[in-house]
C-alpha positions, 0 to 999 in steps of 0.5 A, spaced: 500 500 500 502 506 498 503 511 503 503 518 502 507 525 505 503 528 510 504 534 516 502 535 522 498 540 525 502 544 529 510 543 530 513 540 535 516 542 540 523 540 544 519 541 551 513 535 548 518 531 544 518 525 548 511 525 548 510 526 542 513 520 540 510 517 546 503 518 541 506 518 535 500 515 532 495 520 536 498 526 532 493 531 529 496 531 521 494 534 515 494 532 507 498 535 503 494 539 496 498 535 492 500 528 493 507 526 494 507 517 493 513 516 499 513 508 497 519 508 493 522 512 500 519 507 503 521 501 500 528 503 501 527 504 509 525 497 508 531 495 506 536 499 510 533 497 516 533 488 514 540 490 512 542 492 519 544 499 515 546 504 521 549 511 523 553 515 518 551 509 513 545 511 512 546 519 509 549 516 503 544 510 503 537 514 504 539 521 499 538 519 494 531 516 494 529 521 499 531 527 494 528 523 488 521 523 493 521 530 495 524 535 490 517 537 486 516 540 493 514 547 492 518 552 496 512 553 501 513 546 503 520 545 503 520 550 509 514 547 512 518 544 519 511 541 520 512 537 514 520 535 517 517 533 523 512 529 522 518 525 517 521 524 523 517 523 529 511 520 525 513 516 519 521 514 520 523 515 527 526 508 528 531 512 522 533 517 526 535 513 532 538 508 528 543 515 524 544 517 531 544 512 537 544 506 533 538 503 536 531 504 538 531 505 545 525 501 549 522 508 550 523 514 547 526 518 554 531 513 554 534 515 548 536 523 550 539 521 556 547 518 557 547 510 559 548 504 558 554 505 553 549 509 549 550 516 546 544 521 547 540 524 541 540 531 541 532 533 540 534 537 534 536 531 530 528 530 530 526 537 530 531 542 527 528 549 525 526 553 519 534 555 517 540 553 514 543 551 520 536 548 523 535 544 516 543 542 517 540 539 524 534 535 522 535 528 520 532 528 514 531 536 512 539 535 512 539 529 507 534 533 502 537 541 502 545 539 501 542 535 495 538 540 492 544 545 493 548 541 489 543 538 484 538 542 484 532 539 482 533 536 476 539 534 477 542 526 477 549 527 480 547 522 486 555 520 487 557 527 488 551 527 494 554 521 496 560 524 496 558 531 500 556 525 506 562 522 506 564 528 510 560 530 516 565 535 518 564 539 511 557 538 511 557 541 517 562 545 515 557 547 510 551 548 514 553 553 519 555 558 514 551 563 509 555 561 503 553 554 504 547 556 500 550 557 494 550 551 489 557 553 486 560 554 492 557 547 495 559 543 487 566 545 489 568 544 496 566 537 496 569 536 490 575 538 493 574 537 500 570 531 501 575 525 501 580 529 505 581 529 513 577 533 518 583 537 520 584 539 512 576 539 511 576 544 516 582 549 514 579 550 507 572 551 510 576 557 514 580 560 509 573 560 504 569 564 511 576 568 511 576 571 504 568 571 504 568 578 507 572 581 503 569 578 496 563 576 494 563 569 492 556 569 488 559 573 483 565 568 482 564 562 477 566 555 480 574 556 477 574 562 481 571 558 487 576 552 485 582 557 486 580 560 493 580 553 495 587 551 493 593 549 498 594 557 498 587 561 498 591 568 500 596 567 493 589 565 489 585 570 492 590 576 488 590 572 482 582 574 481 
């Protein structure tokens, strides 16, 4: 049977998480306008949990299908945190627990809390907010908005998401600042920085911030970019 894309009625909050999970299936939800088919999603749910597939693997096994799933979305739902909690709260959160914890808690109290050899998941892995940084947190807003910045939404280069997953540090990296929303900006650091260490992830996530002050890196073609990136971003920023 197939199931389809729906919203609750009112978001949730941090404070009314817990119960909210508690009684997920009690929530008030809405159907959208135009139906969005979420089988094939869950299909691939399906899978990932029959194969024991978990934690950080899970990024690179769920964006694809998720991406493919949504990306008719208009702007109006994609912003709509109703729509990303009831993803996470209401229709995968064993997924969530899964990414992060790497098993469902017997309650979902247990879950935010440290013990028995288990790392606490934050509240904002099911929650986030209606912002880059807040997208960059939910479980599934974060998995959708970096692909449709590096793919837009008739793109197919699904490598080079996958790729951008592989990284935590420059996802993160790429979340918490403004030029984290240019496409160009996103195409370039993961190509070049996707498959190296955090530490040097880090350094040209820096040295990009560094000079965003001083230049605006919207006006730039991904040449350009690439040259800002290089092992000495400071030379290649005078040669612009």
């Amino acid at each position: 049977m197939n199931s389809f894309l729906q919203r609750l009625q009112c978001p949730v909050s941090e404070q009314g998480l817990v119960e909210a999970l508690r009684k997920s299936g009690e929530l008030p939800v809405s159907d959208l306008s135009s139906r969005v088919d979420l089988s094939r999603l869950d299909q691939t749910v399906r899978e990932a949990i029959a194969s024991g597939v978990k934690e950080s693997a899970l990024d690179a096994f769920l964006v694809e299908p998720l991406h493919l799933t949504l990306r008719g979305m208009g702007e109006a739902l994609r912003t709509d945190m109703r729509i990303w909690h009831w993803l996470t709260v209401v229709h995968y959160p064993e997924l969530v627990w899964l990414r992060w914890r790497g098993s469902v808690p017997s309650d979902p109290e247990e879950g935010f809390v440290l013990g028995n050899g288990r790392r606490p998941v934050p509240a904002v892995r099911f929650l986030g907010t209606a912002s880059i940084n807040g997208h960059g947190r939910n479980t599934f807003a974060r998995l959708f908005f970096a692909a449709d910045r590096l793919i837009g939404t008739s793109g197919n280069d699904y490598d080079l998401v996958r790729r951008l997953f592989s990284s935590q540090e420059l996802h993160l990296g790429l979340s918490d600042r403004e030029y984290g929303l240019l496409p160009h900006v996103n195409r370039v650091l993961t190509r070049r920085l996707a498959d190296l260490p955090d530490q040097q992830v880090r350094a040209g996530v820096r040295s990009l911030n560094a000079l965003g002050g001083s230049i605006c890196l919207d006006l730039l073609g991904e040449e350009e970019i690439e040259r800002l990136v290089s092992p000495d971003p400071v030379q290649a920023s005078c040669r612009l």
